[in-house]
ROGU-589489 format. One line per 2 residues: number of its first residue (from 1); their letters; for each residue x, y, z of C-alpha. Coordinates in Angstrom, 3 decimals, padded with zeros to 6 digits. Example, Ala and Ser with C-alpha at 12.3 -4.5 7.8 and 13.67 -1.06 7.14 Angstrom:
2
1) AS) 012.300,-004.500,007.800; 013.670,-001.060,007.140
***
This chain:
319
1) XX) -044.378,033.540,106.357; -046.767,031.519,104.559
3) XX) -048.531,028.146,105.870; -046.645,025.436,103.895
5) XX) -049.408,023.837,102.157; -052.663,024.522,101.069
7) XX) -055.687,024.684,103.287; -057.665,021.451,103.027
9) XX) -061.205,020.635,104.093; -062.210,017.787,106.103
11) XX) -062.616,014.065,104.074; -064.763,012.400,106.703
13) XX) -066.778,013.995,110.047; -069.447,012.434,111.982
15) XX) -070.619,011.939,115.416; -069.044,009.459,118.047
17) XX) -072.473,007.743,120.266; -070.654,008.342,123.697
19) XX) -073.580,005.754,125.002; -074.757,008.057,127.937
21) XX) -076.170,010.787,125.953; -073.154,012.781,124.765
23) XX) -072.679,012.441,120.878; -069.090,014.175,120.025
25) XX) -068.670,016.115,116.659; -065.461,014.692,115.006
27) XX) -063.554,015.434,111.826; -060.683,013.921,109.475
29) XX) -058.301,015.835,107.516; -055.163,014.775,105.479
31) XX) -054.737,011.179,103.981; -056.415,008.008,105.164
33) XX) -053.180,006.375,104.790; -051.399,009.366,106.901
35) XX) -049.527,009.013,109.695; -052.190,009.388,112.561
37) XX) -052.938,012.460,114.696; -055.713,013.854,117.435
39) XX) -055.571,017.673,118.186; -057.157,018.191,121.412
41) XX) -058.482,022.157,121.407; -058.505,024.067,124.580
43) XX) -060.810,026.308,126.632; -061.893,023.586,128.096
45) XX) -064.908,024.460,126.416; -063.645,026.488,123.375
47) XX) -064.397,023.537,120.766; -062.010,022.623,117.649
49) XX) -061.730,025.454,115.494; -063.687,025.410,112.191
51) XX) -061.356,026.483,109.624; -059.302,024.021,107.258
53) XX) -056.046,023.031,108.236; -052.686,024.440,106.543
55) XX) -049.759,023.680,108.822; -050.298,019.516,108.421
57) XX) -048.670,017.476,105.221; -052.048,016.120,103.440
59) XX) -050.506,014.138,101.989; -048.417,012.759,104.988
61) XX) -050.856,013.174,107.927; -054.343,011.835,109.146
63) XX) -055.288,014.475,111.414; -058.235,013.654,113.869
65) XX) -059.972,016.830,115.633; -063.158,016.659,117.628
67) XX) -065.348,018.934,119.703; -064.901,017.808,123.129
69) XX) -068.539,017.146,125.415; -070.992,019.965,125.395
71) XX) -069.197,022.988,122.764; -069.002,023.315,119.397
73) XX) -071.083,020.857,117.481; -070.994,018.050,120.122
75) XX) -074.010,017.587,121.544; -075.757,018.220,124.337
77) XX) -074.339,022.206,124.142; -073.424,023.362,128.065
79) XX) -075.468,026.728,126.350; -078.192,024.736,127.317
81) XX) -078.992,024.504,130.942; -079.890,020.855,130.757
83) XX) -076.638,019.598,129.633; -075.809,017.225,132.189
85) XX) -072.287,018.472,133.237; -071.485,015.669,136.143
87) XX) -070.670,013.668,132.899; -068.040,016.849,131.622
89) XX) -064.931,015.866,133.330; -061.411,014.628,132.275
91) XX) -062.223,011.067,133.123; -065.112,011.176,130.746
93) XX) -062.779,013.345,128.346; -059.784,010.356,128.101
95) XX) -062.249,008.019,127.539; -064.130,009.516,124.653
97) XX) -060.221,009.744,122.998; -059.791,006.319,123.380
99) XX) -063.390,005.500,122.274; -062.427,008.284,119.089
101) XX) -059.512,006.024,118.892; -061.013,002.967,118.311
103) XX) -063.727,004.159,116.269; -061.526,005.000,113.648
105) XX) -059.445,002.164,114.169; -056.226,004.183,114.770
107) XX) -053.370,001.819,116.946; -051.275,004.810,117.733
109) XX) -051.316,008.336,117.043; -049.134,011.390,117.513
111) XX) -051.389,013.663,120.291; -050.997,017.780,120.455
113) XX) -052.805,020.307,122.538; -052.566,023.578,123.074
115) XX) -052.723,025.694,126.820; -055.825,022.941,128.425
117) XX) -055.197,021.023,125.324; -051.830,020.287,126.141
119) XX) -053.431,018.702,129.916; -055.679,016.439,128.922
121) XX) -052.804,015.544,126.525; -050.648,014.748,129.077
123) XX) -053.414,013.029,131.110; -054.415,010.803,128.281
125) XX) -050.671,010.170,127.045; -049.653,009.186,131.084
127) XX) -053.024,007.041,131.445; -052.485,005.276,127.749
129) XX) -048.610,005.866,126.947; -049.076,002.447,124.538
131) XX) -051.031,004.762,122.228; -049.088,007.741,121.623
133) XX) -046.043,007.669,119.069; -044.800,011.234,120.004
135) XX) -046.212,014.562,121.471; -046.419,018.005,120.151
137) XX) -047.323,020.355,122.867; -047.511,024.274,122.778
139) XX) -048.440,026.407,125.609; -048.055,023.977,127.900
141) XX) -050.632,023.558,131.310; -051.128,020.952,133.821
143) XX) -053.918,022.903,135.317; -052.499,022.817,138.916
145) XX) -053.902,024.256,141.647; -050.744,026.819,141.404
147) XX) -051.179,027.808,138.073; -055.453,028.284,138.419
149) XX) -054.683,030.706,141.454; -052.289,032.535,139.256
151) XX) -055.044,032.212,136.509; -057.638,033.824,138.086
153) XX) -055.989,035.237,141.292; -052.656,036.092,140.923
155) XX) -052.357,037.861,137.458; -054.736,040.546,139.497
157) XX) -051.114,042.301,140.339; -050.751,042.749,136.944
159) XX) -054.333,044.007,136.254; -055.809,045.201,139.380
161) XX) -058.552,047.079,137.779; -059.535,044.292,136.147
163) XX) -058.983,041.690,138.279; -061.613,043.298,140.678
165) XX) -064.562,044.081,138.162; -063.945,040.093,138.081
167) XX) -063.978,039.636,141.584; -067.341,041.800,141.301
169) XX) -068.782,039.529,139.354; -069.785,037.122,142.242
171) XX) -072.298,037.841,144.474; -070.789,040.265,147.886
173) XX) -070.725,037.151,150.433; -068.553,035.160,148.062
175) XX) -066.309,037.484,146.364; -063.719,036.508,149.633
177) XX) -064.100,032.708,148.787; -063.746,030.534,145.889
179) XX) -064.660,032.544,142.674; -064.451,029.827,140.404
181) XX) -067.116,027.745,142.444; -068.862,031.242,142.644
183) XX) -068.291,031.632,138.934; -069.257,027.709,138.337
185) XX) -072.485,028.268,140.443; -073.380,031.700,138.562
187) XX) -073.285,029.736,135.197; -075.894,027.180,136.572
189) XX) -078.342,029.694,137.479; -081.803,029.239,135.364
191) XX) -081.732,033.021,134.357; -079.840,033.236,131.119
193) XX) -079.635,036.687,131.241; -077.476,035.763,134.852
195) XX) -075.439,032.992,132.786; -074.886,035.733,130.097
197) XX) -073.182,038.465,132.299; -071.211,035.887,134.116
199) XX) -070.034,034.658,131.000; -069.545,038.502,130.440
201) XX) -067.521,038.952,133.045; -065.145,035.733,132.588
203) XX) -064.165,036.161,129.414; -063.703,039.990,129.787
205) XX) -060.730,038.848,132.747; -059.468,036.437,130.312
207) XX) -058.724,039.417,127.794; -057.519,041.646,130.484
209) XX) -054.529,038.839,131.466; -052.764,038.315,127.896
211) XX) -054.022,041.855,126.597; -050.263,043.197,127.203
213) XX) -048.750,040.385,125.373; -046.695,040.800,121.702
215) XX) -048.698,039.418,118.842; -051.855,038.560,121.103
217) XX) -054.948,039.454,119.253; -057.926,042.104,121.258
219) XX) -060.693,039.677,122.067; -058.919,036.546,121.794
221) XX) -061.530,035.088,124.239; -064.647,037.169,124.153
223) XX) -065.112,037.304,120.254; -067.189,034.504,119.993
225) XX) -070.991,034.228,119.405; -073.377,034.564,122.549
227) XX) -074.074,031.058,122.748; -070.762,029.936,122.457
229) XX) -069.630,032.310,125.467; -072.092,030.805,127.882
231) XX) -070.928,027.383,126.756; -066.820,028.160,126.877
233) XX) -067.397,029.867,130.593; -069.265,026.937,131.692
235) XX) -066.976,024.370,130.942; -064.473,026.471,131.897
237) XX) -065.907,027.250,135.536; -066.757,023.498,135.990
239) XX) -063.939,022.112,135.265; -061.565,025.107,136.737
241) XX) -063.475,024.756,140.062; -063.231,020.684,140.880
243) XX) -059.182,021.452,139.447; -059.342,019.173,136.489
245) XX) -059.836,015.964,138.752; -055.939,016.298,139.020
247) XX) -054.115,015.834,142.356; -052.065,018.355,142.409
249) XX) -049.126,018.164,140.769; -050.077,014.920,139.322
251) XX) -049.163,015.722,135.433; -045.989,017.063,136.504
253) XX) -045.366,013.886,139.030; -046.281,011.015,136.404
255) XX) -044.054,012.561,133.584; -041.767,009.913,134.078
257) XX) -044.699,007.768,132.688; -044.029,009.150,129.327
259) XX) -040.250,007.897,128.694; -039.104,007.070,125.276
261) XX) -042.002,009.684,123.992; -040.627,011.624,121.511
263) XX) -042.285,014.875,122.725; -041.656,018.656,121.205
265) XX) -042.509,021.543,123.891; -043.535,024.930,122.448
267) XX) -043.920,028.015,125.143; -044.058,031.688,124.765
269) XX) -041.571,033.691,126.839; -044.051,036.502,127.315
271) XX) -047.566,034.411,128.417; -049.299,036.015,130.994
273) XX) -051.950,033.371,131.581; -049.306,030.028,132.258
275) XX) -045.788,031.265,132.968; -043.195,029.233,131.163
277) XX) -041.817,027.854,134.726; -044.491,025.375,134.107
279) XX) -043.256,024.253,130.866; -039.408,023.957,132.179
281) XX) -040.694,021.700,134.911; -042.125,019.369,132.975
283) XX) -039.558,019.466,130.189; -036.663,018.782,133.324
285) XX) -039.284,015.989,134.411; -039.907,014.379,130.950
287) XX) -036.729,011.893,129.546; -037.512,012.494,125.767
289) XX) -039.474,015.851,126.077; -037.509,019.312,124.261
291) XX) -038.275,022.541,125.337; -038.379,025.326,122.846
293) XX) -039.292,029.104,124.543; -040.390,031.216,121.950
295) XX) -039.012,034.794,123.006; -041.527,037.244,121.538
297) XX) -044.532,035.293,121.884; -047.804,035.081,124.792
299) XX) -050.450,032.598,125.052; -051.981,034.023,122.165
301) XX) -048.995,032.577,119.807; -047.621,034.941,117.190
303) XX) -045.594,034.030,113.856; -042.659,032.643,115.591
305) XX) -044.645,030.508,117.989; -046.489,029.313,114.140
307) XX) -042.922,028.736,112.672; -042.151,026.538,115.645
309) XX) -045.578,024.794,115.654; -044.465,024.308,111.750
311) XX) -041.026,022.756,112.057; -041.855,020.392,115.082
313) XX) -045.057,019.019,112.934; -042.006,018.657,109.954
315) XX) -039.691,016.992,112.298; -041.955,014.336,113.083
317) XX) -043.611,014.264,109.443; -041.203,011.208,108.196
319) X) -040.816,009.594,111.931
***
């Protein structure tokens, strides 16, 4: 199936002044006059991706995207080891959306995410509900501390092999421990050639997890330029290791925060790296929220998990 309409370049991008040092890449695509939308990317750390959009109205929508602190063209780049990344965290992250927000001079928008997208979606939409009109969420996480041992733990029954050249990654004394403070620690280490294999190693268990999915493409997390590894991994391993800032459970918890939001669930039967049980608690949770399980699809999406994506951004088109 074809993308509805025709790819379209940005009309405005710029940098948001963050006021303690961070400057954050942002872009507009669609109409001025559109109805208003911010795509939050995932990773964390994997920055908004640089191609033009083709699944959005143009001449319905205003879609907002933005690389969030320290990837893609935001600036200071966590590929440099003097990024300061006490001021990465999802605090910092809800705050720039609002600042984004006002920048623009948006009111309301409609917010999606995708996989850690989709939780600082639901963190920003619980901590400013006033501001979103409806939700459009697939591969939904809440980044619990259930789902991160899974992540980076569990799955290891699936891939044992793999799961211990990760484990190997870390040095002897800590493979036993935490290994995403191990991992966290490895990617603040002053030798880049140390941040590199880390990085390495990561992204290489990140393949390993969805590689058995339908539709999921080889690579999906390592084919990215050297700089942009170490910069994904680090985020990643920072964020992963302090658990988001969340208490656990919290997303889940405050969905009854989000009432009356019109809100469009999108999950792949088949993902490896956040089992759909997390997307049918929150949709049981959420008064408002649909839940649409896409049977053939993984957390690497496929064409049904696009058609889906498709109709839900239709549905809410004319709203």
């Amino acid at each position: 199936m074809t993308d509805p309409y025709p790819p379209t370049s940005p009309y405005d991008h710029g940098f948001l002044d963050t006021g303690d040092g961070n400057r954050i890449y942002y872009e507009q695509h669609g109409s001025p006059g559109g109805k208003p939308v911010v795509s939050l990317h995932g990773g964390p750390g994997s920055g908004a991706p640089q191609r033009p959009l083709k699944a959005w109205d143009p001449e319905r929508y205003r879609v907002v995207r933005f690389d969030q602190r320290n990837c893609g063209r935001s600036t200071p780049h966590a590929a440099d080891p003097a990024a300061d990344m006490s001021l990465n965290t999802t605090r910092h992250l809800i705050d720039d959306i609002e600042r984004l927000r006002e920048h623009l001079g948006i009111d309301r928008w409609l917010v999606t995410g995708a996989s850690w997208g989709s939780t600082l979606a639901l963190a920003y939409a619980q901590q400013h509900p006033d501001r979103v009109t409806e939700m459009i969420i697939p591969v939904v996480t809440t980044t619990s501390a259930a789902e991160l041992d899974w992540l980076y733990r569990g799955a290891g029954r699936f891939r044992p092999e793999a799961w211990d050249r990760f484990r190997d990654g870390v040095p002897a004394d800590e493979r036993d421990g935490d290994l995403l403070a191990a991992y966290a620690r490895l990617m603040e280490n002053p030798d880049r050639a140390v941040r590199e294999k880390a990085a390495a190693d990561w992204l290489a268990w990140e393949d390993a997890v969805i590689s058995g999915e339908p539709h999921t493409p080889p690579g999906m997390y390592s084919d990215r330029e050297i700089d942009a590894q170490i910069a994904f991994v680090r985020i990643c391993a920072h964020v992963f290791s302090h658990g988001a800032w969340l208490e656990e459970d919290q997303l889940l918890r405050g969905a009854g925060k989000l009432a009356g939001i019109p809100a469009i669930l999108i999950h792949g039967r088949h993902d490896m790296g956040s089992p759909v049980q997390t997307a049918w608690e929150l949709a049981k949770a959420w008064p408002g929220a649909r839940l649409h399980i896409v049977e053939d699809s993984g957390h690497g999406g496929g064409e049904a998990m696009a058609q889906a994506i498709r109709a839900a951004i239709e549905e809410f088109k004319d709203r």
